[in-house]
Structures are given as C-alpha cells and as structure tokens.
N, C-alpha and C positions, 0 to 999 in steps of 0.2 A: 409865803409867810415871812416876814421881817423880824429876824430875832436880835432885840437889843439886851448886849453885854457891856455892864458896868463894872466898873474896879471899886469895891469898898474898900479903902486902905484901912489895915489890922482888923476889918473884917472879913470879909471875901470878895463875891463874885456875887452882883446881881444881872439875872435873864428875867426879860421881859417879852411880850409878845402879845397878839391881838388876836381872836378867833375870829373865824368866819361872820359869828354875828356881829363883833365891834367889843366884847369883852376885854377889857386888860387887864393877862393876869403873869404870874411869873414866880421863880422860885429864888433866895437869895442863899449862895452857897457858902457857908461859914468855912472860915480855916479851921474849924475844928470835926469841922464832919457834919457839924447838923445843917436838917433844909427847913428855911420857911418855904410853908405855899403862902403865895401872895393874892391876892382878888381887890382890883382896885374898881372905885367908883365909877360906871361909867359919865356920866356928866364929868369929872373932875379926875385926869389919868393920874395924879400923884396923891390922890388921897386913898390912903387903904381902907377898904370896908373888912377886910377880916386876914387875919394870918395864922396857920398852922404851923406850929414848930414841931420838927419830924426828928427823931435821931437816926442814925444809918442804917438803921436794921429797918426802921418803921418808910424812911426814903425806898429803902431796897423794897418792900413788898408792896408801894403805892408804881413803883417803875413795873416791878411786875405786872400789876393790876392793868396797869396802861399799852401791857403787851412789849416789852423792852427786856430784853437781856439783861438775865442776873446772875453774876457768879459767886457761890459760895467762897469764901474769901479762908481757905485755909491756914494762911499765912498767920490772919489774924490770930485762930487758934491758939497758935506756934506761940505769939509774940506774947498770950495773956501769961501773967504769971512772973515773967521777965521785968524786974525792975527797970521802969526807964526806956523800954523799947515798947513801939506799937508798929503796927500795921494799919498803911492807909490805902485808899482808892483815891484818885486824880484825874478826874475826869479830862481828856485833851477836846477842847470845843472846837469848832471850824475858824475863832476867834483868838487861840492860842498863835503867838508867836514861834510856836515847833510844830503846830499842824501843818505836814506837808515836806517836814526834814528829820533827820536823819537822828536817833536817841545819842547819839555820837556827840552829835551838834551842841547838847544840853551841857555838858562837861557836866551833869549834875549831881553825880558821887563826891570830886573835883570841888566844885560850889556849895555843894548843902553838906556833905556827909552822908546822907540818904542815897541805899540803894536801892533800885529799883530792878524789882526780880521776877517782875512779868506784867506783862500786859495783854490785856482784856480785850479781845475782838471778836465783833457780831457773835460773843456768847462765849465764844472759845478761849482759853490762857493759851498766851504763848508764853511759856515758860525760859528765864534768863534770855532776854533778848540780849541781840548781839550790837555794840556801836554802828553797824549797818542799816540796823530798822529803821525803816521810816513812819514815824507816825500818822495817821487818819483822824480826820473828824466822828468823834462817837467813840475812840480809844479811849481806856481806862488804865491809868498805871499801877501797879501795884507795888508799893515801895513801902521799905522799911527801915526805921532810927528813933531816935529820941524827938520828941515831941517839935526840939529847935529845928532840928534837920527835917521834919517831914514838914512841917510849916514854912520851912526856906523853898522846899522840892516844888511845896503846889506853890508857891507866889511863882516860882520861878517859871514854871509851866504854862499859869494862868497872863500870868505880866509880863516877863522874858526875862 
C-alpha cells in the first residue's frame, strides 16, 4: 500500500491512501491534535464526499478500534491545570525526517523548548529517552511546553 504524506503549512499533515478496492481515503493531522477522517470520491480522488473531525481522545479510541496501540497519556493529566503548559503525542511517520536517527539528532529542547519525556513504542513508554534513541516508524513522542514549543516540536518532527 502507497501512503501519501502531505505538508499542510500552519495546518499539519495530510496521509492519504488507497484500499484494496480503489477507495481513497486519509486522515489530516492538525498541529493542534485534532484528526479529520477523510473519504474521497472515487471517480474524482480530490473531491471529499465526507469528513469527520475527531479530537484526541475520540482519534485515540477510533485507532483502538482499528486494533493499534494506545497509551494513556499521564503526562497530560500532570500538565491540566498548569497554566500555559500541555501535553502532546507526535506521531514520528516512516516519512519523518528523524525516522531512522538518533532523538539526539533533533537538538529539539535546543530548537522548540519542548521537552520530550517519552516515547511511545509498539504500546509500551519508554520513559525519558536518552540522546542515543533512535526513533522508528509508528513512534509516538510525548513531549511537553507551551502551546509555541509543542507546535515548533511536531513541525520540526513532521518537516525537519
């Protein structure tokens, strides 16, 4: 299966993809956390016939549903309450510019301000990775700052 990823600048990240029958359909990943699901025409692959807008928690139980790893996101817990601080997930695609090197590589404390205080593999946290990690396709970062800093972190993950 051929997964296209798009750069939405000051929106996110759209994936697209084709089913077995010839369906095209895909998710568009907001810098703010929320997912459309996308379903486009088939006669016509750039017209949408319908879109769902998911927020993180509602994304989280559709991945489950689909049989995909979900980690309760403690952090975020931590961060409610905190003026000015959240907690985000970061998805690293096979199409990220750091899939495949080293969290070291990212300078991305250094670059956004955001730190990143675990990531999320095949289900499991590793907790406070160390500048040695090397990140995988399917990795999930878990990082945390102010809104400017977590939205620098995913461009910077997603774009380089």
């Amino acid at each position: 299966m051929e997964l296209t990823r798009t750069a939405l600048p000051g929106l996110g990240v759209s994936y697209t993809f084709a089913t077995e029958a010839g369906q095209r359909v895909g998710v568009v990943a907001h810098l703010s956390g929320r997912r459309d699901l996308i379903s486009y025409d088939p006669a016509d692959h750039d017209e949408v016939l319908h879109a769902t807008a998911l927020n993180e928690a509602e994304a989280a139980t559709v991945a489950q549903l689909l049989g995909m790893p979900v980690f309760v996101d403690q952090v975020t817990e931590l961060a409610t309450g905190l003026e000015g601080v959240e907690a985000v997930r970061i998805p690293i695609g096979a199409g990220s510019p750091y899939c495949g090197r080293r969290l070291g590589d990212t300078r991305a404390r250094t670059r956004t301000g955001a730190s990143i205080v675990a990531v999320i593999r095949d289900g499991s946290a590793i907790p406070s990775p160390t500048p040695a990690f090397a990140f995988r396709a399917g990795d999930a970062v878990v990082a945390v700052g102010d809104e400017v800093a977590t939205t620098a972190l995913r461009e910077l993950l997603i774009d380089g």
